[in-house]
C-alpha positions, 0 to 999 in steps of 0.5 A, a space after each residue: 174510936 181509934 180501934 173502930 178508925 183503925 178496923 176501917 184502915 185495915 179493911 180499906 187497906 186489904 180492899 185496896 189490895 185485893 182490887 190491885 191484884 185483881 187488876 194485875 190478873 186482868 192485865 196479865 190475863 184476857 179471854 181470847 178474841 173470837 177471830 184472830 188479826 189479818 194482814 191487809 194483804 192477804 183478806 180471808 175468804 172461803 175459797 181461800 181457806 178451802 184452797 189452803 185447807 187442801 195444801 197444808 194436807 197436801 203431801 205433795 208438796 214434800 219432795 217424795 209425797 209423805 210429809 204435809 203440814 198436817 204430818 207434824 201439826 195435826 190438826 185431828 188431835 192436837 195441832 202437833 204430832 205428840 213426839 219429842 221433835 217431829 220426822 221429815 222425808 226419809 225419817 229424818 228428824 228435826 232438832 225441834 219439837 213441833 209447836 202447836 198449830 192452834 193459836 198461831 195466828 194469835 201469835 206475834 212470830 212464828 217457830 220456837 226461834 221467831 224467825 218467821 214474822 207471820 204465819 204466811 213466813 212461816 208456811 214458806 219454810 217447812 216445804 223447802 226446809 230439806 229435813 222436813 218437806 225436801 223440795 229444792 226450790 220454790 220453782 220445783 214447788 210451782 212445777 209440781 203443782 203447775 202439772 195438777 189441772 185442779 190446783 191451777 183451777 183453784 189458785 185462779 179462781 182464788 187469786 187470778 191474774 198472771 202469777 196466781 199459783 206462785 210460792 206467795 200465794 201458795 203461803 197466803 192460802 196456807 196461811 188463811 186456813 191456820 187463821 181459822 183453827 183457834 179455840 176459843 171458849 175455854 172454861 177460862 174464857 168462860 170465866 173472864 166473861 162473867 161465869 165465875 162458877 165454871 173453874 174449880 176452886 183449885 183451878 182458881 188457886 192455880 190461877 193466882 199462884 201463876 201470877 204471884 209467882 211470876 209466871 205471867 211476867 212471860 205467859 201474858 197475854 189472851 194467848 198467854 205467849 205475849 201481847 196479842 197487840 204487837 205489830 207482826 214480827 215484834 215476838 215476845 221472848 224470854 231467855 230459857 234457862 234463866 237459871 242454871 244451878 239446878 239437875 233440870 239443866 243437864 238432865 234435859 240438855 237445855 243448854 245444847 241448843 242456843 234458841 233465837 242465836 241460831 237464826 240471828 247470831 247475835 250474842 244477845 240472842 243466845 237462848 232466847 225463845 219466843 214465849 210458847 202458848 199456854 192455850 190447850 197445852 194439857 194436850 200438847 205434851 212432850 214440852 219444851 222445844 226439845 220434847 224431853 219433859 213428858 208431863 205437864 206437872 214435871 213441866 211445872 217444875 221445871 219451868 219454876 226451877 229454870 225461870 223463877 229459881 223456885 221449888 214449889 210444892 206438889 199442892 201448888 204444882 196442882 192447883 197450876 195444872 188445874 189452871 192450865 187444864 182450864 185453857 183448853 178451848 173448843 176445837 172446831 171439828 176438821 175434815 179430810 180435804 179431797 185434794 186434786 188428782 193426777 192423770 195417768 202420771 205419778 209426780 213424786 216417783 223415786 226420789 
């Protein structure tokens, strides 16, 4: 009889066990939302989309006509531009690898750093950023546009009033277009609502090691980057590298480059990062914010030696990949936008 009780104390135990690990996947791990949040002052609609669709490829909108958004977040592949850190006017490079585009409205703060509280923050700062677009100022950004009669058309029929085409209303319609380019439906997306077939048996593994180990302490979240729920401008970050004693660190110049403290200057801050997306990253390679790990395994590695102090295995290294190639979601075919022409006049010129 004691050997049947105790049977039953075993079970029970183990029961109670399985339903608290599955409990902490489930708080650590949501399926994506169809539709991403919008901001009160700035409401999406068709007119604004196709209008922001046309400037993020607008090349224009860079000093000498080379660079659009769409140069360094492509969004015909994979919401980046596959380098290591992205080229600007006169092929200057930035500092940074090119973070994908898809998802970003899921996120709480823009840019590696965070500087930027929303995407419509963030679309104001690549164009006047003098590495990337070049222009001078906002004002330069409005005369230019200013001399193209179909965007002064379109700003009024999307924004009329007065100051239609402004630097804002430049930002709301970018920002507008990039809340469209999310991918949901991910074969993990699919699973979390219901189909427990659709992952492989190692993808699932993959699934409980990220948690086991520690990596969803971060990678939390439906975007996997941190609570989708807090307010804008509230980013999630961890300190990158956490651990220092190991090769990656010099082999990949980890240290060189202090994160958030470049933005702040505070002492705190010193390489902090806003937590990255996992969504569709078996696409998005070179890794890290400095582009140096070419392969999504090797970032697997690093990311357990920098972060947990942790030498996994290369069956366990699999099984994460696995899971992570499952988080590749369905992106929405993108069309080329016909964009305003000029008359008769050349708006870049010799720059």
């Amino acid at each position: 009889m004691k050997k049947y009780y105790r049977n039953i104390l075993q079970r029970c135990t183990f029961c109670a066990f399985l339903l608290i690990f599955s409990l902490s996947i489930a708080a650590a791990m949501e399926a994506l939302p169809d539709s991403p949040p919008v901001p009160d002052d700035n409401p999406m609609s068709a007119a604004k989309i196709e209008l922001g669709k046309m400037l993020y490829f607008e090349p224009r909108l860079s000093i000498d006509g080379t660079v659009s958004c769409n140069t360094c977040h492509n969004v015909m592949t994979n919401g980046t531009d596959s380098r290591p850190v992205s080229v600007g006017v006169a092929g200057q490079k930035g500092g940074r690898s090119a973070p994908t585009v898809f998802n970003a409205a899921f996120l709480t703060a823009q840019f590696w750093d965070g500087r930027a509280a929303t995407l419509e923050d963030q679309a104001k700062g690549p164009i006047l950023n003098p590495i990337e677009m070049g222009m001078p100022n906002e004002k330069a950004v409005i005369d230019r546009l200013n001399k193209i009669p179909g965007y002064q058309q379109k700003f009024q029929e999307v924004f009329g009033g007065d100051n239609a085409l402004s630097y804002d209303n430049i930002a709301k319609a970018i920002a507008s277009y990039e809340r469209t380019l999310i991918t949901p439906n991910s074969p993990f997306d699919q699973y979390m609502r219901g189909d427990k077939t659709v992952l492989s048996k190692n993808a699932k593994r993959g699934m409980e090691l990220v948690d086991s180990v520690g990596c969803t302490a971060c990678h939390t979240g439906a975007n996997f980057a941190g609570p989708i729920s807090l307010p804008m401008g509230e980013g999630f970050y961890q300190k990158f590298p956490a651990f220092v004693d190991n090769d990656y660190i010099k082999q990949h110049k980890f240290m060189d480059d202090l994160g958030r403290y470049e933005a702040t200057k505070k002492n705190a801050d010193k390489n902090m990062w806003r937590v990255p997306t996992w969504r569709n990253v078996a696409m998005t390679a070179p890794y890290f914010h400095n582009g140096t790990v070419q392969t999504l395994d090797e970032a697997v590695r690093v990311m357990a030696e920098t972060q947990l102090n942790a030498e996994l295995k290369d069956n366990d290294v699999n099984a994460i990949v696995a899971f992570l190639e499952s988080l590749t979601g369905s992106i929405q075919p993108q069309t080329m936008p016909r964009l305003p022409d000029t008359a008769k006049m050349s708006l870049v010129g010799d720059q």
